[in-house]
Every structure is written in structure tokens, then in C-alpha cells.
C-alpha positions in Angstrom: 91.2 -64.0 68.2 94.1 -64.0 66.4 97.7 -66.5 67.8 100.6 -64.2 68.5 103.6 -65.4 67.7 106.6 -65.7 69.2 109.6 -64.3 67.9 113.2 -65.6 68.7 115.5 -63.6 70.1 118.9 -63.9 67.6 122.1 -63.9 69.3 124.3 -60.4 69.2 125.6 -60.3 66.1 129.1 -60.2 67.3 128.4 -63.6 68.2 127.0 -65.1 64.8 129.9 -67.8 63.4 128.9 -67.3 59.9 130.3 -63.5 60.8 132.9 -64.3 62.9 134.4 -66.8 60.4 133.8 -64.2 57.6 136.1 -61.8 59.8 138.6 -64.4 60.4 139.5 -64.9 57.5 139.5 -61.6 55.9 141.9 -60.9 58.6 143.9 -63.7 57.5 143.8 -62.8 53.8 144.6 -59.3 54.3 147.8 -60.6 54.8 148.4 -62.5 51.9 146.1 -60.7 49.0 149.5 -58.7 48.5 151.8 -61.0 47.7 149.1 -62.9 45.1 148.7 -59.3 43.9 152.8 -59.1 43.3 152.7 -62.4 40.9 149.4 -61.1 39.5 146.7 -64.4 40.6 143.5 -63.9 42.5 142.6 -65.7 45.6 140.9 -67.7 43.5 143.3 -68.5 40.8 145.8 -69.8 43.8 143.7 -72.3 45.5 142.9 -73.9 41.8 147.0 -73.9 41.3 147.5 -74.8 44.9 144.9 -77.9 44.7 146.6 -79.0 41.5 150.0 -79.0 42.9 148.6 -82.2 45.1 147.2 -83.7 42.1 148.7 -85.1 38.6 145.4 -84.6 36.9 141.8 -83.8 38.0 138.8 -83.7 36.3 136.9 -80.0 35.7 133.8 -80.9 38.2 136.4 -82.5 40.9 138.6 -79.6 40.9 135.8 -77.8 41.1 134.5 -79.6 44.4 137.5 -79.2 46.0 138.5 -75.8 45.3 134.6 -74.4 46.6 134.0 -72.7 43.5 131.0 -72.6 41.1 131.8 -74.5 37.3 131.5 -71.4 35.6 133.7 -69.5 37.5 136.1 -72.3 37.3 135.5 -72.2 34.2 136.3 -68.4 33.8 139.5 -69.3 35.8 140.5 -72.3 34.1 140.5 -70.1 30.7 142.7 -67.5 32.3 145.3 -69.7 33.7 145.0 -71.8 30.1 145.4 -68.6 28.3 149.0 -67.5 30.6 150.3 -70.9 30.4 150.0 -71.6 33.8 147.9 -75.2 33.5 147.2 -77.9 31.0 143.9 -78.7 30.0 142.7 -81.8 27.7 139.8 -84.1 27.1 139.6 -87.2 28.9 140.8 -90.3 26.5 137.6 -92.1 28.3 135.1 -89.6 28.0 135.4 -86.6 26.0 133.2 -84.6 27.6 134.9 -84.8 30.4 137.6 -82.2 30.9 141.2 -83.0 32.8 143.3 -80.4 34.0 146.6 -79.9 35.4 149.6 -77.6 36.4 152.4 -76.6 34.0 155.8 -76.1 34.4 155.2 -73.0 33.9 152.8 -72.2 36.8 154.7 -74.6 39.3 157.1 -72.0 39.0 155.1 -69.4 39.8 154.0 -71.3 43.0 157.2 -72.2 43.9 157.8 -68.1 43.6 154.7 -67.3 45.6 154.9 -70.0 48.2 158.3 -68.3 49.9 156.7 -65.1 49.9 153.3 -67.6 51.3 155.3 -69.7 53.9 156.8 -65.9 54.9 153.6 -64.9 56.0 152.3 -67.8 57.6 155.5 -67.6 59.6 154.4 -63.9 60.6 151.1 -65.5 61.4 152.3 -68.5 63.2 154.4 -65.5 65.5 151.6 -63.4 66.3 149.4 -66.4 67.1 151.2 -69.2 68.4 152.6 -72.6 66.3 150.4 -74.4 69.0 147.2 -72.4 68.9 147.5 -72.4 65.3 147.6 -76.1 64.5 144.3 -76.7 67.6 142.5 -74.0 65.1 142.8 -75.7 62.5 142.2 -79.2 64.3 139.0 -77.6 65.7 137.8 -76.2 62.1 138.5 -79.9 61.0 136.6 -81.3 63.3 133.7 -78.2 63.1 133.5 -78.9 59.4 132.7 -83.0 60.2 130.5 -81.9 63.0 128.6 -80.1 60.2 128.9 -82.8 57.2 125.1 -83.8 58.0 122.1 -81.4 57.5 121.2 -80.3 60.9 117.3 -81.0 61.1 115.5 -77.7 60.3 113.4 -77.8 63.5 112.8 -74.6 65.4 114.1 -73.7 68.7 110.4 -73.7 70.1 110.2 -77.1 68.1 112.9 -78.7 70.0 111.8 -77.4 73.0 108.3 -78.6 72.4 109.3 -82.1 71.7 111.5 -82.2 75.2 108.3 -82.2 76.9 106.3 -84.5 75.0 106.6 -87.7 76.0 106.0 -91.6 75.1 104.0 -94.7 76.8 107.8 -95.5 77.8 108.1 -92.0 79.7 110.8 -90.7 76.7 110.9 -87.6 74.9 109.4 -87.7 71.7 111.9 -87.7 69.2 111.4 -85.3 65.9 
């Protein structure tokens, strides 16, 4: 005879946080893909000159890490913005395979440019949302995103359910 298995019911789909994030912030970027278009950068090109603008120098594979993008697209990037003037790249003097990278003059003028047109629209945001709302979202996506640091244990649902009810010689659940 063969098992059956037991198939988990997944939450509406309206209801998934991978989508709802995904929605939030294409509604948010809607807003200020524009204005990047206007100086000509991608949404990617201005969080690689935004992160530099907190740094003097950074190293290819830290920018990299901090920015959430792949090397070689980085790397794609990092050749563009080279290639318009907009950033400085060298060797390090340590290590010459590793590569350093920084802002120009040249493209902290541009982001001095793009951040009034920026600060306008998150000032049209902070309107329509709420200065006070605003700053608990972005407390609570903190604090979501340290929740998260750890890999959550891939046990099932019926897993976790199952190892409720075993118990121990001490009367305790089980633990997996």
C-alpha cells in the first residue's frame, strides 16, 4: 500500500513577504527610477556611488557585499562609471590583486545633483506616508533583517509539529 502524502497548504499569495517586499519596493522605486534616468545612472550604478560616498576607499569584493550585487556585475558597473569618470579605481599597494575603488570629483557632483532631486522625493514619500511610520518601517526592516541573519533550520512544518509531541525522560519536547 502505498503512504500518501501530505501536502502543505501555502499561504495566499497576497500574503507571501518575498512578494510583498518585491511590490514595496517597486512601488517605491517607481518614484525615483526617473530622476536616475534624468542624470543617466541605473539603480544600480547609484547604490555603488551612493555606498562610496560613505567610504574613502573600498576594496572591489567589499563594495561588492555591501551594495548586494554579484562581482561581475560590479564589475560591468565599475567599468562604466571608470569609463564616464565618475570613480577612481587602482590596485591595492598591499596586494595587487586586490582592486580599490572610489568616488571622483566628478561623480560626487553628480550625486550631489541627484540627491536634491532624491531628498525631493523622499520628501513626497515621507508626505504620503508619514515621517513617523516611515522611520518604524525602516526600524522594523532592520530588525527583520537581524531576525533573519541566521539560517532558519530547514525543518518542515509537519517536522516541527512532529517534534512538539515527542517527548524526553524529562517530559520535554524533543528538540530538532
Amino acid at each position: 500500500m502505498a503512504k500518501t502524502q501530505t501536502q502543505t497548504r501555502l499561504r495566499d499569495f497576497s500574503r507571501s513577504l518575498p512578494m510583498s517586499l518585491l511590490k514595496a519596493r517597486e512601488a517605491v522605486m517607481s518614484h525615483f527610477r526617473p530622476s536616475l534616468n534624468h542624470f543617466g545612472i541605473t539603480e544600480q550604478q547609484w547604490r555603488v556611488l551612493r555606498a562610496l560616498t560613505a567610504v574613502e576607499t573600498i576594496e572591489i569584493m567589499a563594495l561588492a557585499e555591501r551594495t548586494f550585487l554579484l562581482p561581475p556585475s560590479l564589475s560591468r558597473i565599475l567599468k562604466d562609471l571608470d569609463e564616464r569618470g565618475l570613480i577612481l579605481r587602482r590596485a591595492s599597494k598591499t596586494d595587487l590583486r586586490r582592486g580599490l575603488v572610489s568616488i571622483s570629483a566628478r561623480g560626487r557632483d553628480l550625486i550631489a545633483k541627484a540627491g536634491e532631486h532624491s531628498e525631493a522625493i523622499y520628501a513626497g514619500i515621507t508626505e504620503r506616508y508619514g515621517a513617523d511610520r516611515l522611520a518604524q518601517l525602516q526600524d522594523m526592516l532592520r530588525e527583520l533583517e537581524s531576525a533573519l541573519a541566521a539560517p532558519i533550520p530547514a525543518a518542515t512544518a509537519k517536522e516541527r509539529g512532529a517534534a512538539k509531541g515527542r517527548s524526553t525522560k524529562g517530559g520535554k519536547a524533543a528538540a530538532i
